[in-house]
C-alpha positions as semicolon CSV with decimal commas, in nm:
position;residue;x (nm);y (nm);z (nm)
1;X;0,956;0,225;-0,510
2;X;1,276;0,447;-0,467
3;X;1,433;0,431;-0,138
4;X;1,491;0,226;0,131
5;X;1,307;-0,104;0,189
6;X;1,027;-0,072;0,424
7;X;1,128;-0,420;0,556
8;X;1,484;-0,321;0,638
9;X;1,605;-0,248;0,954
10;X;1,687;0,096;0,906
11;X;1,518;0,358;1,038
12;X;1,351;0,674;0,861
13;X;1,348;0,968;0,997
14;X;1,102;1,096;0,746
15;X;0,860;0,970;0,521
16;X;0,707;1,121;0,204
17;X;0,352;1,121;0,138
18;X;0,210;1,203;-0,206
19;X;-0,128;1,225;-0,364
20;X;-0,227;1,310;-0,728
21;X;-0,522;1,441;-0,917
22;X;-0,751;1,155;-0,971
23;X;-1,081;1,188;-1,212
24;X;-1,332;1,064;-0,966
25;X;-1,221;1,304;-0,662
26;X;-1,229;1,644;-0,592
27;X;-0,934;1,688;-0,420
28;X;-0,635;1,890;-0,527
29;X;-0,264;1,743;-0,549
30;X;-0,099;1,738;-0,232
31;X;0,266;1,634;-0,134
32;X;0,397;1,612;0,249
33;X;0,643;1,504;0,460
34;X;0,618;1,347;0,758
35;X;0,864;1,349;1,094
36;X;0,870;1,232;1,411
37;X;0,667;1,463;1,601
38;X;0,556;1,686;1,290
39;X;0,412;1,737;0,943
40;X;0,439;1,972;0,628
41;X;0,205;1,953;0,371
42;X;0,186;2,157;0,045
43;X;-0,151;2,181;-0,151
44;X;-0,108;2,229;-0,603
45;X;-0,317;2,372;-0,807
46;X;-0,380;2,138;-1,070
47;X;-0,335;2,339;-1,363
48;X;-0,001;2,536;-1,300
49;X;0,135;2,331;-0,982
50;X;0,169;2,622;-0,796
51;X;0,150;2,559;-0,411
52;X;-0,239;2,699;-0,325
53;X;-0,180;2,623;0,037
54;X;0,024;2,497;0,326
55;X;0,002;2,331;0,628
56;X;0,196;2,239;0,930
57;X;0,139;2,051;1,255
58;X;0,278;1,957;1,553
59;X;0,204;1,601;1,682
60;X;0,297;1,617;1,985
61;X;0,084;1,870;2,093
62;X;-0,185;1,798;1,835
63;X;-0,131;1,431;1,759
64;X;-0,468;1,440;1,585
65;X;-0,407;1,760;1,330
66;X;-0,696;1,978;1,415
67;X;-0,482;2,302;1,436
68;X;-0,236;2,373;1,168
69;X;0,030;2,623;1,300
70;X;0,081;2,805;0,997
71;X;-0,302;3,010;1,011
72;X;-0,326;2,956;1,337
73;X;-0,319;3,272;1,400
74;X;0,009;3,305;1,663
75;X;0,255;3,459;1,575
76;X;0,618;3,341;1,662
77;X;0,508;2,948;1,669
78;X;0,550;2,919;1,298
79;X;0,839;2,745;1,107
80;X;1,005;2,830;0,868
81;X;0,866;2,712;0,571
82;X;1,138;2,777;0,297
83;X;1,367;2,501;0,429
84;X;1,038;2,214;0,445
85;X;0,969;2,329;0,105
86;X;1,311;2,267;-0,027
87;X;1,333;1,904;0,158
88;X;0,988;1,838;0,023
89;X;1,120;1,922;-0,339
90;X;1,419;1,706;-0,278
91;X;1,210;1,400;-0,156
92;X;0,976;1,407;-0,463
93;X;1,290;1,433;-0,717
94;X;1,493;1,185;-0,551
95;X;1,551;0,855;-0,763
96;X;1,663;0,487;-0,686
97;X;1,869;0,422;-0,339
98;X;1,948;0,801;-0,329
99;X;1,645;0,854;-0,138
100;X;1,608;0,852;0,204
């Protein structure tokens, strides 16, 4: 795996999750990352990769994910998406000990 050890001492302030298209499910590609105290998440459409849908969520006040702030529906509480999207891009093209 690229990156740090999971054994080593250091700590990670992020983690990158990943899931592709697999025959017997019906789920679409997904990539996220993963803080502290939030999460990003970017849906693909399997055929042209374009990102079909997005989601973020705040932990702390919904450690259990049931509301994700982007269609919440409240305005204002939203982040800014551009500058997850452009770590999450960065995470999935990292190679070797480069990655965090």
């Amino acid at each position: 795996m690229d990156g740090q050890s999971l054994l080593s001492t250091t700590y990670r302030s992020e983690v990158l999750l990943e899931y592709f298209k697999s025959p017997d499910s019906g789920l679409f590609p997904w990539a996220s990352l993963r803080g502290e105290d939030w999460q990003y998440i970017e849906w693909y459409d399997v055929d042209t990769g374009k990102i079909i849908w997005r989601e973020y969520y705040d932990l702390v006040s919904d450690p259990y994910q049931l509301t994700n702030v982007l269609r919440d529906g409240v305005t204002g509480n939203e982040p800014r998406t551009r500058p997850l999207h452009d770590r999450l891009l960065a995470a999935r093209a990292c190679v070797g000990t480069a990655c965090p």
